[in-house]
N, C-alpha and C positions, 0 to 999 in steps of 0.2 A: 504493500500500500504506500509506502515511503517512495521507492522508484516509479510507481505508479501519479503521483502526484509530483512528483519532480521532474518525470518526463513531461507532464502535462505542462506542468508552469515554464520547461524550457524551451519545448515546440515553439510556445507564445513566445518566449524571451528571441528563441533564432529568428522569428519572424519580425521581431520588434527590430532586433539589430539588421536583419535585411532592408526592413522599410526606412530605417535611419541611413543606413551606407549608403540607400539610395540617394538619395539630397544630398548628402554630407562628403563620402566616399572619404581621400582623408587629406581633406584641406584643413585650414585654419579655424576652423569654424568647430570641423568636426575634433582638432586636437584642443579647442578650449572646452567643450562638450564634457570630454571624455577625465581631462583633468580634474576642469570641477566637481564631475562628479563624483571623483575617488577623497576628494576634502569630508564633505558629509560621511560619505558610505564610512571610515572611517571610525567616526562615532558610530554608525550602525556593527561595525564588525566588532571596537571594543563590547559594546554591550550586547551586543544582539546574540545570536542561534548559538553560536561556539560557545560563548561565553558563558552564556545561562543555561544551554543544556548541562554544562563538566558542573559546573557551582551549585546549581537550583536543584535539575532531574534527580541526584543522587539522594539527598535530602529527603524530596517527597514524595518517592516512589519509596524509601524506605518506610517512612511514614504509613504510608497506603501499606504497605505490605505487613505490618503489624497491625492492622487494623485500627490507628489513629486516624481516620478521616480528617475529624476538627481538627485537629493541633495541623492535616497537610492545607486544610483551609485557609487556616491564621497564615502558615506561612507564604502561601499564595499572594494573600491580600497581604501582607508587611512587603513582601518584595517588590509587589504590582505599584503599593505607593513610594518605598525609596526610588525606585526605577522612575518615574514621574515627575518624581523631584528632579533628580542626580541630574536627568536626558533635559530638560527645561533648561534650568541654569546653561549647561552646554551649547542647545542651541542658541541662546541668547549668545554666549560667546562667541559662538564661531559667529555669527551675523556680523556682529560687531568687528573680529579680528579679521573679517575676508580679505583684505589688500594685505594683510603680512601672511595669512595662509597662504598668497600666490606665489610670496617669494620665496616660501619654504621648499613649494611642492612643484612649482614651474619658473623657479626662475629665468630660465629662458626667454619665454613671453614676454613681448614688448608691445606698445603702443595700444591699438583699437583690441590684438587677442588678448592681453592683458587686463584689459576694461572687461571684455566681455566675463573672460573667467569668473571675474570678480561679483559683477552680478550676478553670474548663472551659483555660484556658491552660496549669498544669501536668498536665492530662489530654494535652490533644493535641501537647506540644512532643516526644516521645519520636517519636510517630507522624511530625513532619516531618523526624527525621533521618534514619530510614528512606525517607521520601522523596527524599532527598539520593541516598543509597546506589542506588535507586532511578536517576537521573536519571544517574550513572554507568555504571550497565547501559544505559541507552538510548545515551550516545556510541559505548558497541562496538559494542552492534549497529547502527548509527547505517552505522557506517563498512565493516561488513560486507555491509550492505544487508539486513541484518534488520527492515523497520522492522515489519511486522506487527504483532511479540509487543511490541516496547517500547511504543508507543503504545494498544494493546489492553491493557495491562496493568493501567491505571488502570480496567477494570471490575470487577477484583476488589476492592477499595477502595468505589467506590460500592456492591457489593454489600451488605458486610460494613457500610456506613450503614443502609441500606435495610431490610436485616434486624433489625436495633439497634430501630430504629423502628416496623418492622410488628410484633416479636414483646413490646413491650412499650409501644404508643403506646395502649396503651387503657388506664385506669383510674389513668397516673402523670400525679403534677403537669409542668408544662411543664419547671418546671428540672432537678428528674430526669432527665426526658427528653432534657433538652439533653447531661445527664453522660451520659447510656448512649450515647447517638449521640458524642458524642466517644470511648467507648472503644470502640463499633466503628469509627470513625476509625484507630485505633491498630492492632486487630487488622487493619483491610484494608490498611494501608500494608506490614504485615508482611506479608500474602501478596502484594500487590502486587511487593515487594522479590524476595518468592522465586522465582514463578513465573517468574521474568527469569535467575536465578542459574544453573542447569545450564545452559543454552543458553551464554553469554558464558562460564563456566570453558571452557567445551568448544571454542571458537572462539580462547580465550588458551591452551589448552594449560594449563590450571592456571595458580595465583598460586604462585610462588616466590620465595621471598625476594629482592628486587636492590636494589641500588645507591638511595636515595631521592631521591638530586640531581644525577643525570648529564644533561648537556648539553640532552637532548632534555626532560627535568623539568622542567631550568631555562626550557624555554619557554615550556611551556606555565603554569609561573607566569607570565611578564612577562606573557605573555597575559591569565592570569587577572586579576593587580588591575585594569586598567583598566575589562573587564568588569564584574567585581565591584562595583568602585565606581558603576558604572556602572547597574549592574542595583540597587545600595543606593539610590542617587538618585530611581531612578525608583519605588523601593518605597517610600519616605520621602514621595513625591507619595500614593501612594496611601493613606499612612497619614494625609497632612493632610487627604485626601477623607475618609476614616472620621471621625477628629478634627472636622472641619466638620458631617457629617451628625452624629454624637451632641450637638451645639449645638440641631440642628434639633429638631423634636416626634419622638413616638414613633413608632416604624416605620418612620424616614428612612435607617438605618442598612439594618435588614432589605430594603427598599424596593432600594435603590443596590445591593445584593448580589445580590436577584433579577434587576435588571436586566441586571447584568455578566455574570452566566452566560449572558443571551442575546445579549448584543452580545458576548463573547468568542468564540461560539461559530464564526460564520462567521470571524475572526482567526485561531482553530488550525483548522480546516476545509481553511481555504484558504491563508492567508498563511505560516502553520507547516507546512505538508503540504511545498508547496512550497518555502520557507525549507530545512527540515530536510533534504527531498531534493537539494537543490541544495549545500549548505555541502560536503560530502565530497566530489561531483561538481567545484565550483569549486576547491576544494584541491587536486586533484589536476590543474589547469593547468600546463602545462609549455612548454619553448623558449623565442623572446627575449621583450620584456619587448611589444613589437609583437603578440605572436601571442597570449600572454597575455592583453592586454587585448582584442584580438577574439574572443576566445575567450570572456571574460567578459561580453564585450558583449552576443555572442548569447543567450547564457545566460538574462540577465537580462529581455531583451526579449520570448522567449517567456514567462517563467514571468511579469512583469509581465501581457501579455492575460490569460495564464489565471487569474490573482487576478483579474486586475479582471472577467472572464466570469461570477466568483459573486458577488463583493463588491455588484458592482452591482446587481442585484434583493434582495440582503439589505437593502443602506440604504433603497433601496424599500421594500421589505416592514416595513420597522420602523417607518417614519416615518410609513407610509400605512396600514398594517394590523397594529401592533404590540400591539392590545388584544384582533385575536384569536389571535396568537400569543401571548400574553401569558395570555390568558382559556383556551387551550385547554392548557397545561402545569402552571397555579397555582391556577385558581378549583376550590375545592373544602375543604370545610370550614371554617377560620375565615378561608381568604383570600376576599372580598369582591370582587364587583365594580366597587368603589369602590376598591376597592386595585388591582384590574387596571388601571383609569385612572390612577391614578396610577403604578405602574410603567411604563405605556406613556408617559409624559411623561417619565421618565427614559430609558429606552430611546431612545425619538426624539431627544431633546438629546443622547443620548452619539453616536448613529449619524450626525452630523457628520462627527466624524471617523474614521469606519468607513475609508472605503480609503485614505485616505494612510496610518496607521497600517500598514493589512496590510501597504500595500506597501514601505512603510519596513523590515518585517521583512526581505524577499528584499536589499535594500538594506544593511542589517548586514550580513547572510550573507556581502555579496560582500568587505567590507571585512575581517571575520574570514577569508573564505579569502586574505586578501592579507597576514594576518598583523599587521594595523591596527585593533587597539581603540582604539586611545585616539583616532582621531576619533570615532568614534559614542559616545563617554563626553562628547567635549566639546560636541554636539548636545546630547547628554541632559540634560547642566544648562541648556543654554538650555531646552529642554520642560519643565523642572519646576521653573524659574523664572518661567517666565511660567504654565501651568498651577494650579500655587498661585496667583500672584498676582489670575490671573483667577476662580478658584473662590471666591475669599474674597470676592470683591464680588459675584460675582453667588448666590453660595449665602446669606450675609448681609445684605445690602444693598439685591438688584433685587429681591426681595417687597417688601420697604419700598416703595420708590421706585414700585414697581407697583401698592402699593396691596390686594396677595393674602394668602393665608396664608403665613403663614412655611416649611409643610413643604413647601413648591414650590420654595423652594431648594434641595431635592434635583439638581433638574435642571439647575440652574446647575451642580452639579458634575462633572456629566456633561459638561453642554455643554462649561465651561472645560475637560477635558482633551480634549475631539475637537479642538478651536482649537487648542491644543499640538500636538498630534500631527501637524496638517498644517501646521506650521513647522518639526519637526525632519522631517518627510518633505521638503519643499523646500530645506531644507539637506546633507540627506545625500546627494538627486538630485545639487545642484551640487558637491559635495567631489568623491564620485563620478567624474563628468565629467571632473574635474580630474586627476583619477587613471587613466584607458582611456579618457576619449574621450564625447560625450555618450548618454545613454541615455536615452529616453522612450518612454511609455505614447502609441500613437498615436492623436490625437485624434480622425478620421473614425469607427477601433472604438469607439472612448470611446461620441461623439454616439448610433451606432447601439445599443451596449449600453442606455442611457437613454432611447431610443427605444424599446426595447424592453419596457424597464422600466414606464415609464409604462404603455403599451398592458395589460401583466399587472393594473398598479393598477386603469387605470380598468374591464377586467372583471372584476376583483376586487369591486370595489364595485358594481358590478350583481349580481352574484348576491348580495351580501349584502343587497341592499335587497331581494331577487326572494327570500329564504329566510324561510320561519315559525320565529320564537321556540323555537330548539330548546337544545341540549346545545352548550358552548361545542367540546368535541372535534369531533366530527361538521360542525357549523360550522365549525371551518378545517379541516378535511378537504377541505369543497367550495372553499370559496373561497380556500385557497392553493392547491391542488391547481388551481384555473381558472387563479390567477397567475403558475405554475412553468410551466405547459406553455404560457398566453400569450404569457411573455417566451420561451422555449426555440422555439417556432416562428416568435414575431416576429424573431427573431435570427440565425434559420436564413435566411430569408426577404430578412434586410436583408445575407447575406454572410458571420454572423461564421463563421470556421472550426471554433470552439469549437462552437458550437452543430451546425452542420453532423453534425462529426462526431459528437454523441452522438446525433444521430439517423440515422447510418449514409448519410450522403448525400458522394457525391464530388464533390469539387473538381475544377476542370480545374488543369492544368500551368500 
């Protein structure tokens, strides 16, 4: 139900960011866009899903699980009103600070794109604290086993972009254009917010007044800083990636933002689907501390295959055919198929570190159900110590030294954060271990999953060579559509049980 509503809300999202490329493609307009609106999201990501599902979830499903309802009540509604507070004040801030957030986060930016960022940031910071409020509705229902609506939610959001765009993208200049899609930004966070809100009062029994720092509060703050800081760290990486790309030429920014909605996409698909469903599942371990961790153990090792059963022909698919997944969601209008090239060299450099990443996610998960942030916070600064340090010489530096255009350092900064990502996944396997016992991804599945992979690539690229000059849509119609059901029968074929069963075939005992 989690990937089920994830898909749903990111369909809308690839479609949102297609009708945006459209007008936008990636000029100036479209890189103050995309800037401003990683300032807000920012706020969104410290408080928002990560954050409160590792601090909150753990808390209240334990709660629920001892049969304490009230007391997960109270702490529902103390959280729902600090969180209201904290996110207020905040956006009052950041409205206020918008002209020194540009020099943080886009120095680069001069003159008219510099104006615009600036108001497109105090347009959309109101819309990410709604998003906050937002990502609180999703830990109740979260822990109720709602996960449908929460994650389905975020299509009313892209809608209300989408709309912004088609009912006024013809005849306005681009940065116009940029303002009104930020204020449908704002109105869909607001029905985003709401459609989530009857369901959750109805499931708490109403918010009433309680207590704002009784015991069970007090946890899930310790919970939270570590988190928080934790989740700022790694937002602070992503702000140096922005910060590097506005150094690069125009569209580098635009460029690194198309890319990420598509390498994000298989990460909450699959690594969040199962992450999400797992975290309240895991919390809710019980008996000695032995049974616990076999308990965890299991856990972990199924939802591991089943990440790596999609991750694995996504990194495929990216790296080997990411210019017609690429060409079939963006090419259209002023995006270019010279710009699909080059977002497919972003893409491929980021898709490095595609599955250590996801699978890093299930790997938090387990540490937040053990009631332990503050390892995976001290992981995160080593990822976004070396992550920056690597993006700056290869996003600066390796065009130099190569001899290329400079806006090829885009990919460097992709690449340097998949190389992070699979050093904090090999650190948090071994902390992990240390803690229940060792857990790993078994390598024989691994081989055959890749195996499989491959086989989809290489008749993937027969039928591309075998198809006439058509419509980029249509084109990956046929040829992912060869590669999805190559690797899915190749898979079946070599054993794996993932595959097996979505093709309805049984296993012996």
């Amino acid at each position: 139900m989690v990937a089920a509503g994830i898909l749903l809300s990111r369909i809308i999202g690839l479609v949102r960011n297609r009708v945006f490329a459209h007008y936008f493609g990636t000029s100036d307009a479209a890189d103050a866009f995309n800037a401003a609106f990683r300032i807000p999201n920012f706020l969104q990501n410290l408080f928002g899903e990560g954050v409160l599902s590792a601090s909150f979830i753990p808390v209240y499903a334990s709660l629920r699980a001892r049969d304490r309802e009230r007391d997960a009540s109270a702490v529902a509604a103390a959280v729902a009103t600090l969180l209201a507070l904290s996110v207020s004040l905040l956006v009052l801030a950041g409205i206020l600070l918008a002209p020194w957030l540009i020099d943080l986060i886009a120095p680069g930016f001069e003159g008219e794109k510099r104006e615009a960022t600036t108001r497109l940031v105090r347009i959309l910071f109101p819309g990410a604290g709604l998003l906050v409020l937002s990502a609180w509705c999703l830990g109740v229902l979260n822990s109720h086993r709602r996960f449908f609506l929460s994650y389905a939610a975020p299509v009313v959001w892209n809608l209300a972009i989408i709309a912004a765009l088609l009912g006024f993208g013809d005849g306005v200049g681009q940065y116009d254009l940029a303002e009104i899609a930020a204020w449908g930004s704002v109105a869909g966070s607001l029905l985003q917010f709401a459609v989530q809100v009857p369901t959750v009062l109805r499931l708490l029994g109403g918010l009433r007044p309680r207590p704002l720092l009784g015991e069970p509060v007090r946890a899930v703050i310790r919970n939270f800083v570590p988190v928080f800081v934790g989740r700022g760290v790694v937002q602070i990486s992503a702000y140096v990636d922005t910060v590097l790309a506005s150094l690069l030429p125009t569209g580098a920014v635009a460029a690194v933002s198309y890319a990420q909605v598509l390498y994000t996409l298989p990460v909450s698909l699959f690594g969040m689907s199962v992450s999400a469903a797992e975290l309240p599942e895991m919390s809710r371990a019980t008996g000695t501390d032995a049974e616990r961790a076999a308990y965890l153990r299991g856990r972990l090792e199924v939802g591991l295959r089943q990440i790596a059963f999609f991750v694995v022909p996504s990194v495929a698919g990216f790296i080997a055919l990411g210019d017609v997944v690429t060409g079939a969601l963006y090419q259209s209008g002023e995006f270019t198929r010279e710009m699909t090239l080059y977002v497919w060299a972003i893409l491929a450099a980021a898709s490095v570190g595609l599955l250590p990443s996801t699978l890093g996610r299930l790997y938090s998960s387990a540490f937040y159900a053990l009631h332990d942030t503050r390892t995976p916070l001290r992981i995160a600064l080593i990822r976004v110590s070396l992550g920056v340090a690597l993006g700056y010489g290869l996003a600066l530096h390796l065009p130099t030294a190569l001899g290329i255009d400079s806006r090829w350092g885009a990919a460097g900064i992709t690449l340097a954060s998949g190389l992070a990502a699979g050093v904090e996944y090999f650190f948090l396997r071994r902390a992990l271990g240390v803690r229940i016992g060792r857990t790993r991804l078994d390598w024989g599945v691994l081989a055959r999953l890749w195996a499989a992979a491959a086989s989809g690539v290489l008749v993937g690229w027969m039928v591309r060579f075998a198809l006439p000059p058509i419509h980029p849509i249509p084109a990956a119609v046929a040829i992912l559509g060869v590669f999805g059901a190559t690797y899915l029968g190749g898979a079946a074929l070599l054993g794996v049980p993932q595959a097996r069963r979505l093709l309805r075939l049984r296993l012996s005992p």
